[in-house]
C-alpha positions in Angstrom: 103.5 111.8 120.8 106.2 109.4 121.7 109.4 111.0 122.3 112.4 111.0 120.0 114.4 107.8 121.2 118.6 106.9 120.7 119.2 103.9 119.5 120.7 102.4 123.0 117.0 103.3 124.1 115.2 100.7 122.0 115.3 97.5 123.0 114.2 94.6 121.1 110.3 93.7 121.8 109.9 91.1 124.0 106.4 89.1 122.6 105.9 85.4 123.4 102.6 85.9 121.2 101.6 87.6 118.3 98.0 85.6 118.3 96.3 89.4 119.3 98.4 91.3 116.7 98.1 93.0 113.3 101.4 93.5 111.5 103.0 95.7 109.5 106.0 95.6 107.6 108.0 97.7 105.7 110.3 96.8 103.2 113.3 98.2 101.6 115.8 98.3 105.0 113.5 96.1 106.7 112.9 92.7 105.3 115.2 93.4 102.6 118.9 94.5 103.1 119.5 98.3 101.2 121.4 98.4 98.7 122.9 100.5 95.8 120.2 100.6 93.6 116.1 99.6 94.1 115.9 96.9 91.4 118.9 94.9 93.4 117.2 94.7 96.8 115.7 91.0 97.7 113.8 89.8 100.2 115.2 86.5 101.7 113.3 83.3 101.2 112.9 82.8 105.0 111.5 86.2 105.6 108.7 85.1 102.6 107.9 81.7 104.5 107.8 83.5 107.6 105.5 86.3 106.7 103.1 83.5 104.8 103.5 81.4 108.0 102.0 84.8 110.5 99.4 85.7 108.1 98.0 82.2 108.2 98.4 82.2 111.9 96.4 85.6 112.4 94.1 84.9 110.0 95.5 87.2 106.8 96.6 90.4 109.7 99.6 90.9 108.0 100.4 94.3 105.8 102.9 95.3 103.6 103.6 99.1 104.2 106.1 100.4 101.5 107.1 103.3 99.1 107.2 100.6 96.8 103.9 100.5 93.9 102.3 97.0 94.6 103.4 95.2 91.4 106.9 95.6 92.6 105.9 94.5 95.9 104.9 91.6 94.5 107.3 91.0 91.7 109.7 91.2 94.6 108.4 89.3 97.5 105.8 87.0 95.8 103.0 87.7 98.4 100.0 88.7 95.9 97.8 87.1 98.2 99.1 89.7 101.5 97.2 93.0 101.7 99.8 95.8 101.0 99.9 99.8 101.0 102.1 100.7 97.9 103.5 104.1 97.5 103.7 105.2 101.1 99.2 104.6 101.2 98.4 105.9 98.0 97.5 102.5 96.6 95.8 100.0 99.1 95.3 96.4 98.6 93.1 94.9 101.5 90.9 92.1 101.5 87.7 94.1 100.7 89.4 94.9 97.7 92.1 97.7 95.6 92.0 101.5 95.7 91.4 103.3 93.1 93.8 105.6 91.4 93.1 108.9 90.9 93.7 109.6 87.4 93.9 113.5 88.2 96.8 112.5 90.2 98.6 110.4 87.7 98.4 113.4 85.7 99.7 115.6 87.5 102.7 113.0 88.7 103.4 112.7 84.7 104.3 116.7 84.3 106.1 116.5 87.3 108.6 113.8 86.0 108.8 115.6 83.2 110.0 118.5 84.9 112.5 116.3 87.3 114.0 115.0 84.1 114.6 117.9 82.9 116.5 119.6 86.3 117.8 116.3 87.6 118.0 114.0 85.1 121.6 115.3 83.5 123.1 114.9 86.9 125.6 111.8 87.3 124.7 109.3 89.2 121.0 109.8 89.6 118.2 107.7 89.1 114.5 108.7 88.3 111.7 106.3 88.9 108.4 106.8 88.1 105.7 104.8 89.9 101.8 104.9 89.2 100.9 107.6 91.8 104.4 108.8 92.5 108.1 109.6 91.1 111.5 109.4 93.4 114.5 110.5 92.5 117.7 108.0 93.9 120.8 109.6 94.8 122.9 107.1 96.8 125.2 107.3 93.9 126.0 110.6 94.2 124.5 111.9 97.6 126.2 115.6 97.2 123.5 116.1 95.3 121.1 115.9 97.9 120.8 119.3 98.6 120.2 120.3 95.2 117.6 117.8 94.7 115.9 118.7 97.6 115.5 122.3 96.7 113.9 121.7 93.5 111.6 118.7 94.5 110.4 121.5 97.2 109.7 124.3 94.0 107.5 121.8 92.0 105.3 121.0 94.9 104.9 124.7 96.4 102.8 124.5 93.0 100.2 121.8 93.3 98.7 121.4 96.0 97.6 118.0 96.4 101.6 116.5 95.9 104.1 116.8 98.6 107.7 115.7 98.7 109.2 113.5 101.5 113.1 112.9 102.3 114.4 109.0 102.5 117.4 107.7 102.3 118.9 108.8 99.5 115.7 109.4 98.2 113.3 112.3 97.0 109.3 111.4 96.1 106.9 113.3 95.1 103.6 112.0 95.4 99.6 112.5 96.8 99.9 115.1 99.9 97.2 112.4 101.3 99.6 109.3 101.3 101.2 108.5 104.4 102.4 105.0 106.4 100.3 106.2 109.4 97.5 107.0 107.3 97.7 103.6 105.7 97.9 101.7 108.9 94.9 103.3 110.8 92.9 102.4 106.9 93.6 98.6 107.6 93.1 99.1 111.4 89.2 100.1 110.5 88.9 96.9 108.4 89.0 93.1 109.3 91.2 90.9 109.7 93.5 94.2 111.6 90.0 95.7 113.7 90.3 95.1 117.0 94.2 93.8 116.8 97.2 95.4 118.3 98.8 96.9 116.0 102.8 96.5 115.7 104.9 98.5 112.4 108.7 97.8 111.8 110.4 100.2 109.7 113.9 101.4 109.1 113.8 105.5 107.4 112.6 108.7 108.5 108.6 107.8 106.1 108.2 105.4 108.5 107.4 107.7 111.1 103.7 108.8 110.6 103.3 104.9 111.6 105.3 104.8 114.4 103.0 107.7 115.5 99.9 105.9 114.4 101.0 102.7 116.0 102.1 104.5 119.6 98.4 106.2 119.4 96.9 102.8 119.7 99.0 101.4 122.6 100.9 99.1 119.7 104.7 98.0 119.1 106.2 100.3 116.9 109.8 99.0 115.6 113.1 101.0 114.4 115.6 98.9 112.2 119.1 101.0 112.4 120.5 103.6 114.1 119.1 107.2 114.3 116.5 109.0 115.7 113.0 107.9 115.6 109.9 107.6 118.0 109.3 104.2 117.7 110.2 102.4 121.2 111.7 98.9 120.2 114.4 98.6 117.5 116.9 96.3 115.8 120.1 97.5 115.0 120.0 95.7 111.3 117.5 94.1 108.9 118.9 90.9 109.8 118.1 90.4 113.1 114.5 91.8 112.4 114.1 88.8 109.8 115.5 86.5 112.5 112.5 87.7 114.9 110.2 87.1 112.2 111.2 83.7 111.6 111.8 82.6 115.4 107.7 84.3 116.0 106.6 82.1 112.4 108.4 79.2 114.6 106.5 79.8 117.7 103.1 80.5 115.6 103.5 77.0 113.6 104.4 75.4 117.4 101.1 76.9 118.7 98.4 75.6 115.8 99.9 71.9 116.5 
């Protein structure tokens, strides 16, 4: 396993061609600024053309990894027509066709809100969202809550064991103890267009990991946005400057099918 890496440690990745490459990408502090709330993040126009520009360049190896469900993956970037992992893996979109959900799950995901809005749900400044196979619970607005939150997310899964909670930033989830990003990759990695590709994964929080892992098993470029520890090997230190490597690699990708 690649070791835990500073931020000074990471240079940016230094690719004059992503021809022999499958890619990745998260979302929400990745190609799309964070913000205060979920519903306000955007993904830049650019960074859309971009991504369309790569996929048609590596003949449709492009992903979408995010905690995100896939209809607001798509509501917010537009890219139906881009395989996606929604919910940290636990729905799959690839071009063979869509996962299916595990109605089981969903059950058990719809007594857990129901519990979360009953412990969490009075406290100011939180926000519950339930997605298909998950719910998360958004405290940026009052992160002195965390700890709190935190506790009792870990009490409703030491009960059912097929969930499991992960930390982000500002954010609790409960959801399938099978989902993960890494999980999700190696999936797609099995499957054409990504078999036999080179994987690369750019992410920002700490449930981006299990790819960076995934992605450094495989001899691939795995990519911190931000500060803070991480195991990935290349970095950017904002979302901004990822999207600007996206669009100057679209640019050289447009240059090289001429």
């Amino acid at each position: 396993m690649t070791s835990i890496q500073k931020p000074a440690h990471r240079p940016a990745p230094t690719l004059n061609d992503l021809s022999g490459y499958a890619l990745f990408l998260d979302i929400d502090g990745t190609l799309a600024d964070i913000v205060a709330t979920p519903s306000q993040a955007r993904v830049p126009r650019e960074a859309v053309t971009a991504i369309e520009v790569l996929a048609h360049h590596l003949d449709g190896a492009v992903a979408l990894i995010s905690g995100r469900h896939l209809d607001d993956i798509d509501a917010m970037t537009g890219l139906q027509k881009i395989s996606a992992a929604g919910i940290h893996g636990a729905q799959m979109r690839t071009m063979q066709g869509f996962s299916a959900h595990d109605r089981t799950i969903a059950d058990r995901i719809a007594s857990v809100q129901s519990v979360l809005e009953a412990r969490v749900g009075a406290m100011a400044g939180v926000l519950i969202e339930r997605k298909p196979l998950s719910v998360a619970v958004h405290y940026r607005a009052c992160p002195q809550n965390e700890s709190a939150i935190v506790s009792i997310a870990r009490e409703i899964v030491a009960g059912h064991a097929a969930l499991k909670y992960i930390i982000g930033k500002c954010v609790v989830e409960i959801l399938p103890a099978v989902a993960n990003k890494g999980a999700a990759i190696a999936h797609f990695m099995r499957l054409e267009p990504f078999n036999g590709r080179i994987p690369l994964f750019a992410g920002d929080d700490v449930t981006d990991e299990d790819g960076f892992d995934l992605v450094n098993s495989m001899n691939g470029v795995s990519i911190k946005i931000g500060d803070g520890p991480s195991r990935a090997v290349f970095g950017f230190e904002t979302a901004a400057e990822f999207r600007q490597w996206l669009v100057q690699k679209s640019g050289q990708s447009e240059g090289a099918g001429n």
